[in-house]
C-alpha positions in Angstrom: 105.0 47.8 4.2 107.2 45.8 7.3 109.7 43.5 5.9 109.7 40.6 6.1 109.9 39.2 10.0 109.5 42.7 11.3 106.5 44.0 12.8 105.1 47.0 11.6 104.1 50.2 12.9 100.1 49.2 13.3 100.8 45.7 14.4 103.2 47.1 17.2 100.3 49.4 18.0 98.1 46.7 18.3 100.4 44.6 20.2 100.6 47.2 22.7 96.8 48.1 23.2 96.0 45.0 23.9 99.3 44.4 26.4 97.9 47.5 28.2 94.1 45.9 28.2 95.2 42.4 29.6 97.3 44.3 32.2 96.0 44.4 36.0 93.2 46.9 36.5 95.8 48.6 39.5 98.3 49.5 37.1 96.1 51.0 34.4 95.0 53.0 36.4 98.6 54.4 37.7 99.3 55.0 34.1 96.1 56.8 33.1 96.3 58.5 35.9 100.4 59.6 34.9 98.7 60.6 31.7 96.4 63.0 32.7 98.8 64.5 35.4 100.8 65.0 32.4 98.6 66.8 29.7 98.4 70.4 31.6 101.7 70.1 32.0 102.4 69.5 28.3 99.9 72.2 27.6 101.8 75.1 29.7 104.8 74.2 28.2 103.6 74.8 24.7 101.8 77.6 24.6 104.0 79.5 27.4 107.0 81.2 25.6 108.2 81.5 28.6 108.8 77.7 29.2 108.6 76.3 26.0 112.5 76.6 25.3 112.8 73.0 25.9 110.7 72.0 22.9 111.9 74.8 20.3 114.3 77.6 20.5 112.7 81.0 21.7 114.4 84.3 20.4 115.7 86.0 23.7 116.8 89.6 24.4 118.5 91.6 27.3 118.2 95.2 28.3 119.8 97.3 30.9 120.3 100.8 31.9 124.1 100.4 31.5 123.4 98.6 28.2 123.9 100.4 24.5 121.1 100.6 21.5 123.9 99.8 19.0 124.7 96.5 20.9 123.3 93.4 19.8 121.0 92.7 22.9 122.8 90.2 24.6 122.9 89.2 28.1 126.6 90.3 27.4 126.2 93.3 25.7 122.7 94.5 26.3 120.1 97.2 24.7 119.7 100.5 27.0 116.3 101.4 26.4 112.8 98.9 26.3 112.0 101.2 23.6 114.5 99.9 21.2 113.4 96.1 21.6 110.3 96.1 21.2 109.5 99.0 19.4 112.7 99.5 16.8 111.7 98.1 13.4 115.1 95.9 13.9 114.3 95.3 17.7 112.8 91.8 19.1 111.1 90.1 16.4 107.4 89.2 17.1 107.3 85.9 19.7 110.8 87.2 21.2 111.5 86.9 25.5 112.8 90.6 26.5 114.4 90.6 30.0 114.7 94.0 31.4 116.9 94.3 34.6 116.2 96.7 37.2 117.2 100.2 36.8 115.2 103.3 36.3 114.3 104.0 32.6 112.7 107.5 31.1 110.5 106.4 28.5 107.2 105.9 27.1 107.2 101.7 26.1 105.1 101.5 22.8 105.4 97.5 21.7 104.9 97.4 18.1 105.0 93.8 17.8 102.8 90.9 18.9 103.6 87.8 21.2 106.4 89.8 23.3 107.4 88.6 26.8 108.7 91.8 28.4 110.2 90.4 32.0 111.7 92.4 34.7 114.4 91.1 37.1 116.5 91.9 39.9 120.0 90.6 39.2 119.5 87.3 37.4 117.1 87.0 34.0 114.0 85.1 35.5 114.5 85.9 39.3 111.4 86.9 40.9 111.6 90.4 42.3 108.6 91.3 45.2 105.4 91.1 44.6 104.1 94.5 46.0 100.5 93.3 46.1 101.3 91.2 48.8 103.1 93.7 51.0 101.4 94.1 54.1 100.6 97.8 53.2 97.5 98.3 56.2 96.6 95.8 58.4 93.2 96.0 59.8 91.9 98.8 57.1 94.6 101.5 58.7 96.5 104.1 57.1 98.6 102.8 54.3 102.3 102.3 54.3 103.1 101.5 50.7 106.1 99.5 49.7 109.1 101.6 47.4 108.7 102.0 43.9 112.9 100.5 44.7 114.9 100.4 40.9 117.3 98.1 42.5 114.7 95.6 43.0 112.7 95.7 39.6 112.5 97.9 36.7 111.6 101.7 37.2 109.4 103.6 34.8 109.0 107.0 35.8 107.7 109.6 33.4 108.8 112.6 35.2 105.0 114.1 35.1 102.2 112.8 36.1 100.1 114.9 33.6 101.2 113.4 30.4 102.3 110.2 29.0 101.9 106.6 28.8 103.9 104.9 30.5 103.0 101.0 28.8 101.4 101.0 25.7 99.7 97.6 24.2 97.1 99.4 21.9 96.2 96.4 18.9 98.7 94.3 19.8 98.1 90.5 21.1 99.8 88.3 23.2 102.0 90.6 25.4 103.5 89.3 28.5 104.1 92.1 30.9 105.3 91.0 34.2 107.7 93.1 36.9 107.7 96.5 35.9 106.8 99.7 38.5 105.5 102.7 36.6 104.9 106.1 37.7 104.6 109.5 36.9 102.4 109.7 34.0 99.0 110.5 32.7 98.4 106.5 31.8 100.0 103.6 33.8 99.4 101.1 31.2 96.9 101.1 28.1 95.2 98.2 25.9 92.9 97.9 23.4 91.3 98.2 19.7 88.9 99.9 17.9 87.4 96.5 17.1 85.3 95.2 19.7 86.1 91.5 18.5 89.7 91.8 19.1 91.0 89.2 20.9 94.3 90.5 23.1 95.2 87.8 25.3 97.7 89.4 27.2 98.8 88.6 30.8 99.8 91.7 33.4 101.7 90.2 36.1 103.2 92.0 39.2 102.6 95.2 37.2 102.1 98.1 39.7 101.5 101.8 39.1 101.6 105.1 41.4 101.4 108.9 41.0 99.0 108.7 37.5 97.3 111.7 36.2 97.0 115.7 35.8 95.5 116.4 39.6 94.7 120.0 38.3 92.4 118.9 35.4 89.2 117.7 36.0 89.1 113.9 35.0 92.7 112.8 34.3 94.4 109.5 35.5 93.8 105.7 34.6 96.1 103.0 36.3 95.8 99.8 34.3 93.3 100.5 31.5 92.1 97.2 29.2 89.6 99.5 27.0 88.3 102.8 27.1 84.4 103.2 27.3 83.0 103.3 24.0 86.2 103.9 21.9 88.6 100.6 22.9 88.0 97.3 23.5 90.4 94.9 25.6 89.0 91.0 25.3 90.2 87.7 27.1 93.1 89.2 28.9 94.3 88.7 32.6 95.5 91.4 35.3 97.3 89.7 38.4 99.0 91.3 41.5 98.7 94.9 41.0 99.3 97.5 43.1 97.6 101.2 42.0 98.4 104.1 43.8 96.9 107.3 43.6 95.2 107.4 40.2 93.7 110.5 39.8 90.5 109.7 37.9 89.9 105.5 37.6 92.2 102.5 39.3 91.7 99.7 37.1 89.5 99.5 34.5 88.1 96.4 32.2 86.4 97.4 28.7 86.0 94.6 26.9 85.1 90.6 27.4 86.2 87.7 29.2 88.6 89.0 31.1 90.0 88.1 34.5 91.9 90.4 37.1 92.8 89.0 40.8 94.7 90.7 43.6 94.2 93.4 42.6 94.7 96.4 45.4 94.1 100.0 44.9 94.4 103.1 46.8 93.8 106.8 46.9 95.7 108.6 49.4 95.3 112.3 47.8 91.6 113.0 48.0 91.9 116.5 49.4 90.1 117.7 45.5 87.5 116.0 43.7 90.6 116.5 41.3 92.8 114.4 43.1 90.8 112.2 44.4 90.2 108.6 42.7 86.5 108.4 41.3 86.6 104.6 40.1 88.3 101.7 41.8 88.0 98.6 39.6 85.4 99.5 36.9 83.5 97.2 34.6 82.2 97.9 31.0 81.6 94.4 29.2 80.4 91.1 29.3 81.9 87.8 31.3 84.8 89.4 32.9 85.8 88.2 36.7 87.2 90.0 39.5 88.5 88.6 42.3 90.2 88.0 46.0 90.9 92.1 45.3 91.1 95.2 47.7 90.2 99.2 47.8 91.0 101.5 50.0 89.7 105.3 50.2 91.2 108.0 52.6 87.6 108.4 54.2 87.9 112.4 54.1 88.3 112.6 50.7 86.4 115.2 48.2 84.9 112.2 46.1 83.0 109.8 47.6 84.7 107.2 45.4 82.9 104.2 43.2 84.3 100.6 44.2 84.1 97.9 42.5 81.7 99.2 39.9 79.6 97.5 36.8 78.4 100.2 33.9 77.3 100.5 30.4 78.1 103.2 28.3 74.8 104.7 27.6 76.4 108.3 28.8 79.6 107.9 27.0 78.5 106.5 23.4 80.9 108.5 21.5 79.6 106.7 18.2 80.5 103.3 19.5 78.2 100.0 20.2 76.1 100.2 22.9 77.6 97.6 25.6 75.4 95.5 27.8 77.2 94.3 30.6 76.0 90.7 31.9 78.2 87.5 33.3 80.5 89.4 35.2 81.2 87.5 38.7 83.0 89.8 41.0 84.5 87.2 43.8 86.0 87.8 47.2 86.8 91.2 47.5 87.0 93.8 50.0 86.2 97.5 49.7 87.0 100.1 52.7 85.6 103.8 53.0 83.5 103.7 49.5 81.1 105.4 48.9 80.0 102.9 46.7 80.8 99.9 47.3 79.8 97.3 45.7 77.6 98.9 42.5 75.5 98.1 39.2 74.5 101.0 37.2 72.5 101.7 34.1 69.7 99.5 32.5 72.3 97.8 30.1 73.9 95.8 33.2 72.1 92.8 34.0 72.2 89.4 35.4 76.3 89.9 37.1 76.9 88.5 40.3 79.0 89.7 43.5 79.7 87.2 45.9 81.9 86.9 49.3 82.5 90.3 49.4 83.1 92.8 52.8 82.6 96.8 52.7 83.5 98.2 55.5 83.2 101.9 56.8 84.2 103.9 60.2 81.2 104.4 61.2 81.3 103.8 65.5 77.7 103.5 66.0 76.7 105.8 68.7 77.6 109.4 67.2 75.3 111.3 64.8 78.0 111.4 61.8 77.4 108.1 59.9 81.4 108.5 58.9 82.5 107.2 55.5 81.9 103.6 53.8 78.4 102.9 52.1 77.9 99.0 50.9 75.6 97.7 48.3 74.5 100.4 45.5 71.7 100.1 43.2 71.4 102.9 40.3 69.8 103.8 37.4 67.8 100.6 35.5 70.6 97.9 36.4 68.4 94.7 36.6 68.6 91.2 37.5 71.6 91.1 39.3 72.6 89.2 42.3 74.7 90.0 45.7 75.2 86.8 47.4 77.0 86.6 50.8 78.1 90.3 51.2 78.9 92.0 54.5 79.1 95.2 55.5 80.5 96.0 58.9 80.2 99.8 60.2 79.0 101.3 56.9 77.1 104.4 56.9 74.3 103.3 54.4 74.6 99.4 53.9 71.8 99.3 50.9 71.6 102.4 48.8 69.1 102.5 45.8 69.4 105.6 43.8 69.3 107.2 40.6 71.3 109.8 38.3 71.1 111.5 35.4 73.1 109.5 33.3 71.0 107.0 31.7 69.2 109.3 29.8 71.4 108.7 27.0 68.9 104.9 26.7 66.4 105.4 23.8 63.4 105.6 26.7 63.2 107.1 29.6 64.6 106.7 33.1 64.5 103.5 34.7 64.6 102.5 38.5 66.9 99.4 39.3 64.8 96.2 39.6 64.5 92.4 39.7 67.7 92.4 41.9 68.0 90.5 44.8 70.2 90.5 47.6 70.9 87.0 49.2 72.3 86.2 52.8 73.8 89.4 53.1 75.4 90.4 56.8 75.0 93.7 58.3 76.9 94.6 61.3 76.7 97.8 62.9 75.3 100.9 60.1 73.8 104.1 60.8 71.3 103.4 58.0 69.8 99.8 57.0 68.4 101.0 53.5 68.9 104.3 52.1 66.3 104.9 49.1 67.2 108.2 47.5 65.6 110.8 46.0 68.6 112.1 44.1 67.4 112.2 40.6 64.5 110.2 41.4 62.0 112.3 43.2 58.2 110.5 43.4 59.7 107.3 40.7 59.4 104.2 42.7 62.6 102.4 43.8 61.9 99.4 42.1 60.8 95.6 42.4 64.1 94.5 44.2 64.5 91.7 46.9 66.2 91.1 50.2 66.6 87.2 51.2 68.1 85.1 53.7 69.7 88.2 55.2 70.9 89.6 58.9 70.2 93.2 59.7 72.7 94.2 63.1 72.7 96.9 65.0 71.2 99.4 62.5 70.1 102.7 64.2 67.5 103.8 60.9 66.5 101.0 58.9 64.7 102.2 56.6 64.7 105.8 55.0 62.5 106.0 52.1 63.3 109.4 49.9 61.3 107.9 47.9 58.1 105.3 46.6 58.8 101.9 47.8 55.8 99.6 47.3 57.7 97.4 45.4 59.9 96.2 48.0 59.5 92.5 49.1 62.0 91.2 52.1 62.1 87.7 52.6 63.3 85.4 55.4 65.3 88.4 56.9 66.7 89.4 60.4 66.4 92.9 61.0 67.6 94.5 64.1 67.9 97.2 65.6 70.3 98.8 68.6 69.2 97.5 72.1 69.1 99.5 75.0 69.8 103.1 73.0 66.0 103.9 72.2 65.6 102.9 69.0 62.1 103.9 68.3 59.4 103.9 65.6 60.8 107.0 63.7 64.0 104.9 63.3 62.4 102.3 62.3 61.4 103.5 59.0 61.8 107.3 58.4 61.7 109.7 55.4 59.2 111.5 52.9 57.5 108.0 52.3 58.0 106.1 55.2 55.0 105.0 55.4 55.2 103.2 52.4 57.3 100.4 54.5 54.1 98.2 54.7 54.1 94.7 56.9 53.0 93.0 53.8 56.3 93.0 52.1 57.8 91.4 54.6 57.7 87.4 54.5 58.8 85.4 57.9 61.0 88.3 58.7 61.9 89.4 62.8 62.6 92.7 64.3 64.8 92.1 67.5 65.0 95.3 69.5 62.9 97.6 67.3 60.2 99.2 68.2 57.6 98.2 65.2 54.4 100.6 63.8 51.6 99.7 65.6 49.4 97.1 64.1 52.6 95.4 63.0 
């Protein structure tokens, strides 16, 4: 109770709700305004460690490569190796800042502790050292000129041989805060993940790049980034940013696991001279509302494997005693994939209802000489269904549309599928030896399935159509498509292949053919 004379606590409160009610309209507003300006702010500085010093006291550790383990891990007298902060029992406790200066280290980082904030630096503890992902490494989709791996600008790990090791290890942990570290010369770039597939990681990979990963002797060896591994480890709600992946032997990035998000994102393969060497997936998907976005992949066009880009699977092939994983919700947002031969791809009847949107394949493809050259666009395999491809341009590919088949969905409980229900939306085609490529790989007399083409611009395709195999199903809808004026594009090119004549006016719906010589009684 207020004594007496005072006001108390709910009579103030009272006083001042209705001060701020009788005030002018103008200034309520300003301070509302003030207030909700003010709660994300608020927000970040809680629930970043990395900011939240002003509102409690954050543990805070130092290492360098002139440091010593039996130091206390002071900015003063520092810790030599990650290892013995965050993975010594008497190292960083969990929820502790560990600033790591540039310098080369020779070690395998296993972080034994959750809510760690493992920073690297250049000179001063929180300086920003470059962000390789936004080197200009090859203007206009040339050759790459990649930016050093420099110790003197950001911490070094370097593994010595790219056939064993990890070099980042965040297996069942949460919460981990990786930002500024180069890693290289080891069998894994950085690993995450649980057995359980409800275990919620949260962690946040920043300005984390990779190069030289995997045994390019053995047959399948090599992952960059890895949240999850298909069937066995599950990453969930974690977040990949400014990466730079350079010459992983078997898959770039990959994301197994829900709601996570990875943006610019660039990886490249520069060794492809073996199916060994060569990188086989770019960015690839295995789990439900994950995004992927403003990214870029490169392929040396001559290399042994044609190269999967930005790719969405299940794991019917690869159960290995684990849940089988539908993937749906996944958005795939503004990225660019060069020389793929798949570019943009859904695979396997357990991936459904994803969208890609914005994005630009491109190939080398010149269009005038008989090689199509490298750099495919659009991919269809295998019982994906459902899925969407809005706004996507492909610009010199050698097959813009591919829709195929394997082997490897025979794992499902019944049997093959075809990929239907999908529709591709306002797509842009500029300049591809072949329009739509339906296959026969795998899929010999099996019908390619009740997919849709709308909205879309068909330029300067020399064969539009090769059908490998049944296509009654087919419907085109309010579509350009064109062909290559003045270079005798004739009826063969038109539409070509074992059932070409399956390519029937009635699936086409207000649809022109500019410069294409049509079937008569078209």
């Amino acid at each position: 109770m207020a004594s007496q004379g005072s006001t108390g606590v709910g009579e103030l409160m009272k006083l001042r709700t209705l001060a701020f009610v009788q005030m002018p309209a103008c200034y309520r507003n300003i301070i509302v305004g003030f207030v909700l300006a003010l709660v994300p702010v608020l927000a970040h500085a809680v629930y970043d460690p990395i900011l939240r010093s002003g509102f409690e006291s954050t543990p805070t550790f130092y290492v360098a490569g002139n440091g010593n383990n039996a130091n206390p891990g002071t900015l003063a007298q520092p810790w030599k190796t990650i290892n013995r902060a965050v993975r010594d029992g008497n190292g960083a406790p969990a929820g502790s800042i560990v600033y790591v200066k540039a310098g080369t280290y020779h070690e395998q980082v296993i972080i034994e502790r959750d809510d760690i904030q493992l920073i690297g630096y250049t000179s001063v503890p929180g300086d920003q050292p470059p962000i390789l992902a936004n080197a200009p490494i090859n203007p206009d989709n040339g050759n790459p000129v990649f930016p050093a791996f420099d110790p003197n600008q950001m911490p070094l790990l370097d593994g010595g041989n790219r056939a064993s090791g990890i070099g980042i290890n965040l297996r069942n942990r949460r919460g981990i805060n990786v930002r500024n570290f180069n890693v290289r010369n080891y069998a894994y770039g950085l690993i995450a993940g649980s057995e359980d597939p409800a275990f919620i990681e949260s962690h946040l990979l920043d300005n984390v790049n990779v190069s030289t990963i995997g045994d390019i002797t053995a047959e399948y060896s090599g992952i960059g980034i890895g949240l999850g591994s298909m069937s066995t480890q599950f990453s969930n709600g974690s977040r990949v940013q400014n990466a730079l992946i350079i010459n992983a032997a078997a898959e770039g990035l990959k994301l197994n696991g829900d709601g996570n998000e990875a943006s610019n994102i660039r990886v490249y393969s520069t060794e492809g001279d073996t199916e060994e060497s060569s990188t086989d997936y770019y960015v690839l998907v295995t789990g439900r509302y994950n995004r992927v976005g403003d990214s870029y992949i490169w392929r040396k066009p001559e290399s042994a494997h044609s190269g999967h880009g930005y790719t969405i699977k299940d794991n019917a092939d690869q159960l290995a005693g684990g849940p089988l994983i539908e993937p749906t919700g996944n958005i795939f947002e503004n990225n660019v994939a060069v020389f793929m031969g798949e570019g943009f791809v859904v695979r396997h009847r357990g991936v459904h209802h994803n969208t890609f949107i914005n994005g630009t394949a491109y190939g080398n493809y010149d269009g005038f000489s008989e090689s199509c050259g490298s750099g495919n666009g659009i991919v269809l395999r295998d019982g994906a269904h459902s899925n969407d491809f809005i706004n996507v341009h492909m610009v010199n590919t050698c097959e813009a549309i591919v829709i195929g088949d394997s082997s490897e969905d025979e794992a499902s409980p019944t049997p093959l599928l075809a990929a239907s229900g999908n529709r591709i939306i306002a797509a842009e085609i500029q300049r591809s030896y072949i329009g739509l490529m339906f296959t026969d790989y795998y899929a010999a007399g099996r019908d390619a399935g009740d997919n849709t083409i709308i909205d879309s611009n068909f330029n300067l395709v020399r064969f539009m159509f090769i059908a490998m195999r049944p296509v009654q199903q087919m419907r085109y809808q309010d579509t350009v498509f064109g062909g290559t004026e003045g270079t005798g594009f004739s009826q063969g090119w038109f539409r070509g292949g074992s059932y070409a004549e399956q390519v029937l006016r009635s699936q086409f719906t207000n649809c022109t053919f500019p410069n294409v010589d049509l079937p008569p009684g078209w």
